[in-house]
C-alpha positions in Angstrom: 0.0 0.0 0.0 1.1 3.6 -0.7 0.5 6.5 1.4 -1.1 9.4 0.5 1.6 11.3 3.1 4.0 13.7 1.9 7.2 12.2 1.4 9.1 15.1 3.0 7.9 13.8 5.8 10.0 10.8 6.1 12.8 8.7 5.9 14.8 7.3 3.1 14.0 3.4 3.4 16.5 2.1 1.1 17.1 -1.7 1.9 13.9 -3.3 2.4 12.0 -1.2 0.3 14.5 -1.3 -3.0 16.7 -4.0 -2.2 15.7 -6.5 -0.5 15.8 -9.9 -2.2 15.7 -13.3 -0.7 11.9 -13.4 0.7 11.9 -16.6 3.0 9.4 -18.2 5.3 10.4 -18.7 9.0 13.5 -21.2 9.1 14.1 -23.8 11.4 17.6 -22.0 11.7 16.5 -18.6 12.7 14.8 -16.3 15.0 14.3 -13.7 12.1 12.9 -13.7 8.5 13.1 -11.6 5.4 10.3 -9.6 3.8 7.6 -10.6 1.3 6.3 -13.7 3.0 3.0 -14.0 0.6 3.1 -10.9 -0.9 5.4 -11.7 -3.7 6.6 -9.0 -5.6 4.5 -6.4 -4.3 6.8 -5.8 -0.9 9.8 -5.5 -2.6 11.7 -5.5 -6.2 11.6 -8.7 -8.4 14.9 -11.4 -7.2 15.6 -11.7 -11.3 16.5 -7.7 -10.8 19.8 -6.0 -9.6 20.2 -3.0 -7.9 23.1 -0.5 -7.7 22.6 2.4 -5.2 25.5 5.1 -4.3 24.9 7.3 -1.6 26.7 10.2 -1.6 28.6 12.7 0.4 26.5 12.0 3.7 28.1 11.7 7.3 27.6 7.7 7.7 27.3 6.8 11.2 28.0 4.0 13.5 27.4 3.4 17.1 30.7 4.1 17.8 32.0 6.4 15.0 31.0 8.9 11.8 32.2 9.9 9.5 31.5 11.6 5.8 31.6 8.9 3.4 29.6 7.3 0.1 27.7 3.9 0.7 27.5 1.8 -1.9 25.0 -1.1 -2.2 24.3 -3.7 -4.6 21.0 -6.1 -4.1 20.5 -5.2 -0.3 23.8 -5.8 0.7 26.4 -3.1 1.2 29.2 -3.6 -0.9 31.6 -1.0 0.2 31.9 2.4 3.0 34.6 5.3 2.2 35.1 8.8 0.9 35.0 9.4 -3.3 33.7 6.4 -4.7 33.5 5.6 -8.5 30.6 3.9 -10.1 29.2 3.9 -13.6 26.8 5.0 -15.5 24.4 2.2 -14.2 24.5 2.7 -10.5 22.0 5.1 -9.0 23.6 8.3 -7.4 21.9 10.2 -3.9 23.2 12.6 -2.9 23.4 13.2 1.1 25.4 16.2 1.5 24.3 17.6 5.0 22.6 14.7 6.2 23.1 11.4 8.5 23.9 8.3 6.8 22.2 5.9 9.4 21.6 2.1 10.6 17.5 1.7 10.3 16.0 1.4 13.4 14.9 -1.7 15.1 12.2 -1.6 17.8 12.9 -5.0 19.5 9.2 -4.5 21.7 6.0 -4.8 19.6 2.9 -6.7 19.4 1.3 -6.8 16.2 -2.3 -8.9 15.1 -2.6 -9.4 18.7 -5.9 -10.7 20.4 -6.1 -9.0 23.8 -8.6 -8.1 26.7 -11.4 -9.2 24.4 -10.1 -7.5 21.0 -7.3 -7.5 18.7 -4.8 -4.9 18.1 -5.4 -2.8 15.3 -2.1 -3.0 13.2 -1.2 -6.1 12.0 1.7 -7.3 10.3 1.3 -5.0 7.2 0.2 -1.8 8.7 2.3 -1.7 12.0 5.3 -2.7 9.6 4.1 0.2 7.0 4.0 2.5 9.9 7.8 1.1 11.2 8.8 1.9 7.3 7.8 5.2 7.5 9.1 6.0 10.8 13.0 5.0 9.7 12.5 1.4 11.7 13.4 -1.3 9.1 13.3 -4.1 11.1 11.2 -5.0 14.6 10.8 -8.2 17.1 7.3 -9.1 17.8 6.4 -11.4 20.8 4.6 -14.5 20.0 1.4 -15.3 22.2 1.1 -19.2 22.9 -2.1 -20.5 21.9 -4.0 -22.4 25.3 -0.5 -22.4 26.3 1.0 -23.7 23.4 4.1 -22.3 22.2 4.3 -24.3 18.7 0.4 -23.8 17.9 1.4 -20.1 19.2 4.2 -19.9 16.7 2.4 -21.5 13.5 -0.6 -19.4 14.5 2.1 -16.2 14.3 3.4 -17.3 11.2 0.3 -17.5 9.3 -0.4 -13.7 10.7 3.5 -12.1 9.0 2.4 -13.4 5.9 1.4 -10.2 5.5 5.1 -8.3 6.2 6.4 -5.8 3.9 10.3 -5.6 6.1 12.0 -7.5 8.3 10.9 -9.0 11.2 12.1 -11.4 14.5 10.0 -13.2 17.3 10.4 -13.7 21.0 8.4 -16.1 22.3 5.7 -15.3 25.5 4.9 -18.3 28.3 1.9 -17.7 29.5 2.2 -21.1 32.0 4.1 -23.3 33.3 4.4 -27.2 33.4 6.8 -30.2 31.3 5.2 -29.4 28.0 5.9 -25.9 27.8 9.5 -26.7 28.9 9.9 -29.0 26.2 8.4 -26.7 23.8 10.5 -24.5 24.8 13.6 -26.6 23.4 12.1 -27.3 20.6 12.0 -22.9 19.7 15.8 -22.7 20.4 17.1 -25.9 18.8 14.4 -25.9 15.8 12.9 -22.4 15.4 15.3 -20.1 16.1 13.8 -18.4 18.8 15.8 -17.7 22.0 14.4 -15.1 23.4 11.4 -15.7 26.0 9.0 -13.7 28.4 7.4 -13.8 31.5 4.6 -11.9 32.8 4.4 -11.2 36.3 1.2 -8.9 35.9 -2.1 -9.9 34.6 -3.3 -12.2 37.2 -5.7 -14.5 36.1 -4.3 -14.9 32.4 -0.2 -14.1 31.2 0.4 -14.1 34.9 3.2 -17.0 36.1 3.7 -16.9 40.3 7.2 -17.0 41.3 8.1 -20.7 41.9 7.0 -21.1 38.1 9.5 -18.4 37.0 12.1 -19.8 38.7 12.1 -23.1 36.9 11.4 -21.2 33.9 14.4 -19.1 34.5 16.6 -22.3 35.6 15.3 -24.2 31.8 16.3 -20.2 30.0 20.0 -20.7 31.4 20.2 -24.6 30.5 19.0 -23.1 26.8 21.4 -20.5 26.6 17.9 -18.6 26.0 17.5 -14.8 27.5 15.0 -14.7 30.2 12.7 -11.2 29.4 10.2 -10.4 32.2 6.7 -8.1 32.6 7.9 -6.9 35.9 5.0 -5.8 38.1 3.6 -7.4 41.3 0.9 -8.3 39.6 -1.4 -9.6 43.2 -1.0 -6.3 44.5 -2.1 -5.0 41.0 -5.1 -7.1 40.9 -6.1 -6.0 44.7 -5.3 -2.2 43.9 -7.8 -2.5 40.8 -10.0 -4.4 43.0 -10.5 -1.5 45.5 -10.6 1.4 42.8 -13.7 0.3 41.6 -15.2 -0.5 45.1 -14.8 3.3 45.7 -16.4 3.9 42.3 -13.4 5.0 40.7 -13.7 3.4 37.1 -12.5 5.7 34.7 -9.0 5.4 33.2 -6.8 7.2 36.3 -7.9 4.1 38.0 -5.3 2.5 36.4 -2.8 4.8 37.5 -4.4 4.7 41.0 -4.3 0.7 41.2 -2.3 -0.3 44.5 -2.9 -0.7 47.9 -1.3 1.9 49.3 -3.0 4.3 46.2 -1.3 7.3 44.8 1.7 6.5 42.7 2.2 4.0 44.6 1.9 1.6 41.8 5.6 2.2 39.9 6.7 1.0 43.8 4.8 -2.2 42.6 7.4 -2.0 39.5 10.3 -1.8 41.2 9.4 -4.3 43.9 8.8 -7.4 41.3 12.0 -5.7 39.4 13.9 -6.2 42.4 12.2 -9.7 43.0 13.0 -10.7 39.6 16.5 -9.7 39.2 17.0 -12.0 42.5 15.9 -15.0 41.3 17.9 -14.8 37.5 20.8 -14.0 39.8 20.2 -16.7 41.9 20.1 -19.6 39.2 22.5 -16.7 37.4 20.8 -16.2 33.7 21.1 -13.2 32.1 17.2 -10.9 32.5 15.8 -8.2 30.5 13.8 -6.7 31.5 10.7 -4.7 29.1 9.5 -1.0 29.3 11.1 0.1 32.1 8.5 2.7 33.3 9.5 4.3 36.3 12.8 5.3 38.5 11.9 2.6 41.4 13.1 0.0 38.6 15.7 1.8 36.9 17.3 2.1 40.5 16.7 -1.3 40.8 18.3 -2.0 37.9 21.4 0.2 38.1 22.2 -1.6 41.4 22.0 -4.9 39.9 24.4 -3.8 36.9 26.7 -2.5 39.9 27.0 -5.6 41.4 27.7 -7.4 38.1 24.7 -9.2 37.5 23.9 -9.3 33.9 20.7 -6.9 33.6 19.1 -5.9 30.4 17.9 -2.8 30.8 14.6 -1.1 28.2 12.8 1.8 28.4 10.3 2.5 25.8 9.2 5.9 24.1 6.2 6.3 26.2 8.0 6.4 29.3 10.7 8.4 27.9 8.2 11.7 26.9 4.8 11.1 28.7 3.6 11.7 31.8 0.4 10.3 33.8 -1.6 13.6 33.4 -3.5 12.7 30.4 -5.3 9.5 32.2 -6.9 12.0 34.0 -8.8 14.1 31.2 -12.3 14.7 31.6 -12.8 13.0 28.0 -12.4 9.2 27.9 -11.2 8.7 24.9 -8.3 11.0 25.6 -7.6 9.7 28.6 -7.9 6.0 27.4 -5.6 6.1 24.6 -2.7 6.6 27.2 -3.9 2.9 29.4 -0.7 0.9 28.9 0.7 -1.6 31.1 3.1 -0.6 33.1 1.4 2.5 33.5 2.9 5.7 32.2 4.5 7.8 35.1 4.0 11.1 36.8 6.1 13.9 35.8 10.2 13.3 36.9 10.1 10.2 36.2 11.0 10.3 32.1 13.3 12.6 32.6 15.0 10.2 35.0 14.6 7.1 32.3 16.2 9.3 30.2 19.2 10.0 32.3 19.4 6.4 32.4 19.2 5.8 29.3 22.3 8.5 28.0 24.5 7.1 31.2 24.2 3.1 29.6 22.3 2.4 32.7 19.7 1.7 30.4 20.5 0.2 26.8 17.8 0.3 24.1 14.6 1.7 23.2 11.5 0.0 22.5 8.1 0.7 22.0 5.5 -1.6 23.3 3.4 -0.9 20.1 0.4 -2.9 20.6 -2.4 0.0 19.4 -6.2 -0.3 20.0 -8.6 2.4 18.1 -11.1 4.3 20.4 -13.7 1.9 19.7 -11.9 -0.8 21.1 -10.9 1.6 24.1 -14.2 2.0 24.7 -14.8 -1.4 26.0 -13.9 0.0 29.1 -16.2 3.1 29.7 -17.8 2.1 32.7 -14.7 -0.2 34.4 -11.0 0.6 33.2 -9.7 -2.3 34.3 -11.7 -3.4 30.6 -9.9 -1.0 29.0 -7.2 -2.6 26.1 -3.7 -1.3 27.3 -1.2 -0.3 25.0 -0.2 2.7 23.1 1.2 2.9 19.5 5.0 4.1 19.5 6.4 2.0 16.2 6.1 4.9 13.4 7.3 7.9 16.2 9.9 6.0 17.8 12.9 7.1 15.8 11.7 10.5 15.7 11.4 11.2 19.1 14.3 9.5 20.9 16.2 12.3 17.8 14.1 15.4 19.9 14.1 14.3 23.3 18.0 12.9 23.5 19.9 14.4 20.3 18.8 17.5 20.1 18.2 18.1 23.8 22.4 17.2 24.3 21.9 14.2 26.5 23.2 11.5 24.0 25.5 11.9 20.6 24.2 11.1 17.0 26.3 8.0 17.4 24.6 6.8 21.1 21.1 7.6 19.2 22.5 4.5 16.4 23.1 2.8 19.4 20.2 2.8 21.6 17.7 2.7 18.1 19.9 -0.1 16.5 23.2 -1.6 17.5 22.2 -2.5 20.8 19.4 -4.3 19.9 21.4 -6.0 16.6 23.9 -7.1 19.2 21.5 -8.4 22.3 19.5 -10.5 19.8 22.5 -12.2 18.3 22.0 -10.0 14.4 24.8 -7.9 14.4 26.6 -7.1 12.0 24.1 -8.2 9.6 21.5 -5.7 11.2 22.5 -2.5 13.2 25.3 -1.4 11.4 27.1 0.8 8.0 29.3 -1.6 7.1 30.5 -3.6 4.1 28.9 -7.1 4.5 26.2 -5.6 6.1 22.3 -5.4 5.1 21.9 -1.8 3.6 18.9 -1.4 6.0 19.4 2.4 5.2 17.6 5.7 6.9 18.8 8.9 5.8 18.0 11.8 8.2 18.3 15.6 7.6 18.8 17.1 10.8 17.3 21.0 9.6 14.1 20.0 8.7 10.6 18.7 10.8 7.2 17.7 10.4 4.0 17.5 12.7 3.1 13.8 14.3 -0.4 13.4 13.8 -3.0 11.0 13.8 -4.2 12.7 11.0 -1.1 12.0 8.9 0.6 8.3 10.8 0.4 5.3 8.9 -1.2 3.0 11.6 -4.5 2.6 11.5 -5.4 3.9 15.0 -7.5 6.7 15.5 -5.9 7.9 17.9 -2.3 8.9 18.6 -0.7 9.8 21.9 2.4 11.5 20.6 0.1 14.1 18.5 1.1 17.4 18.4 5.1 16.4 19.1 7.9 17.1 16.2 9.9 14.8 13.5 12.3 15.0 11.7 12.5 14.9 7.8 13.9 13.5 4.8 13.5 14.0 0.6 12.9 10.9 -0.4 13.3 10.8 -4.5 11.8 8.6 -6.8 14.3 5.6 -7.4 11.7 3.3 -8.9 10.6 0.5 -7.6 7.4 0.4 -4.4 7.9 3.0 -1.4 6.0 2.8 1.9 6.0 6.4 2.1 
């Protein structure tokens, strides 16, 4: 599908929009997969075709270095990186004098065609990827949801849903339970399907929810895997009880979520860091690597920071909604408003971004996700009269790139090369795709965003590519990019 959009608007998406080749289905020896599953020639150029890109004069940049160079790629892969290369008359010439030569983005937190709280997210594999396109994120790592339990009917059931993909794409794998199958299932991901990357939810009581006993063996089978252990950390009991209570006092609308704890106000990121805490302990104690997801609040970064200190190995991710929002919004006198912000954890009072942010430029924390798992207002609206019906999440997958540039570049805290990092390289690395993925390199996959730094656009809901309604970054500023006509499909 093309956008009506502007293409000022956006990024250059080179790679998997020009150049990518080798469409594959998911592979008994890999986590990830190529684009065009299904779709044929309509995601990408023809494989009997060859491509030959040279891009010009731009300041390429690493996560550890930059420098101005040309970047020249030939059928997706890049073929070479240094100053005053020749090419002839066949090889198309862009010029990027003045701009950043950049790794694509890859969001390694998403949940795409997901069936949720009585619905279904609203993006599914084409549309949230379309949205990641246009956003500068070429590649993204969606978490399969087992099936009554079932992580290989989970899987096949995921892989029938990215048959839709247009880019890139990995999977970690969710256990939603606990008992000899799914441990056996769960050898079967690492040593058949590629998949090594597993999480456990300790919110959600009554459905995703495992109690701590069960996450310890799960935790002990990760480390016998060589599998990364990736947690939901939030007491999820006290959750339940908090929610409990809110709507015995007749609070039901969505600052009821924020409200959800026993002790009330705020006092719910304390229920973050406590099962933070609790869950660093027990991967230290069998000693298995933990990551943990969406770091919301400073109780868990602390928590976090100490563990790191005391050299446990501690995975640290914030995502863009904790980075720039703040709680105020759940407390809007219009619903819809206020709902579009329910995401679990919840987002934070004011102070508390700032302090991820901190985190995040002093390598306390290490990579931004998003936790894009969008509902329109229709579907929010399940929970008018009781929040706790409310589908949580919050889209983030098209904005992501954007603003971590405004909120950490520009404002000074991080370098154009840490941004590479904590959008790209970090994630490449942890997830076992680097240097194929994350990097400007010869060798490397010419996943390619090109950014000018003196231009911006408006984010709207108006103008985004996901099919939300709604969108809670609206009104916030990205930055843009010419993108010319080099034949061939654009998600623009």
């Amino acid at each position: 599908m093309a956008s009506s959009s502007s293409p000022q608007r956006l990024f250059h998406l080179l790679s998997l929009i020009l150049l990518l080749f080798a469409f594959c289905s998911i592979s008994e020896s890999s986590q990830f997969c190529d684009a065009g599953i299904g779709y044929g020639e309509s995601c990408g150029v023809s494989s009997s075709s060859s491509t030959k890109l040279l891009i010009k004069g731009g300041t390429v940049v690493n996560a550890h270095e930059m420098e101005v160079a040309d970047v020249y790629v030939e059928d997706g892969i890049i073929v070479a990186v240094r100053p005053n290369i020749k090419v002839g008359d066949d090889v198309t010439v862009l010029d990027a004098t003045g701009k950043f030569v950049m790794p694509g983005g890859i969001d390694p937190h998403t949940h795409l065609d997901m069936e949720f709280m009585g619905s279904g997210t609203i993006d599914d594999f084409f549309s949230g990827q379309a949205a990641a396109l246009a956003g500068g994120t070429t590649m993204h790592i969606d978490f399969v949801i087992p099936v009554n339990g079932s992580l290989l009917s989970g899987l096949e059931a995921y892989e029938k849903k990215s048959k839709k993909s247009c880019m890139d794409y990995g999977f970690h794998m969710a256990i939603t339970k606990w008992d000899e199958v799914v441990s056996k299932e769960m050898e079967i991901m690492v040593n058949e399907k590629g998949i090594n990357s597993f999480k456990f939810f300790m919110a959600y009581k009554g459905s995703f929810m495992i109690n701590d006993e069960l996450l310890l063996q799960a935790f002990k089978k990760c480390k016998s895997l060589g599998a990364l252990a990736m947690v939901h950390a939030e007491n999820g009991d006290a959750v339940y009880e908090g929610q409990r209570r809110m709507i015995e006092l007749g609070i039901t609308g969505p600052e009821g979520h924020a409200l959800s704890s026993p002790q009330w106000l705020n006092f719910r990121k304390r229920l973050e860091g406590e099962a933070t805490a609790r869950a660093i302990k027990l991967a230290g104690f069998v000693n298995t690597p933990l990551y943990v997801v969406h770091v919301m609040s400073i109780d868990a970064m602390e928590e976090i920071s100490k563990a790191r200190k005391s050299g446990l190995k501690v995975i640290g991710e914030p995502v863009v909604s904790g980075l720039v929002l703040n709680d105020s919004w759940l407390w809007d006198p219009d619903f819809i408003t206020a709902a579009k912000y329910v995401m679990s954890p919840p987002i934070r009072a004011a102070g508390h971004g700032k302090a991820l942010q901190a985190a995040l430029s002093m390598g306390t924390l290490q990579l931004v996700g998003t936790d894009h798992c969008t509902f329109n207002s229709t579907q929010k609206a399940l929970g008018i009269d009781d929040f706790q019906k409310i589908p949580n999440g919050v889209n983030g997958i098209e904005e992501r790139m954007h603003l971590v540039w405004d909120t950490m570049v520009e404002s000074g805290q991080i370098s154009v090369t840490d941004y590479v990092r904590v959008t790209s390289t970090e994630c490449a690395r942890i997830f076992n795709i680097y240097p194929r993925k994350g990097a400007i390199r010869a060798g490397s996959d010419a996943d390619i965003i090109i950014l000018n730094p003196n231009s911006s656009f408006e984010i709207s809901a108006k103008s985004h590519h996901s099919r939300s309604d709604t969108n809670v970054y609206e009104g916030w500023r990205g930055k843009e990019a010419t993108a010319p006509s080099l034949g061939g499909p654009w998600w623009l």
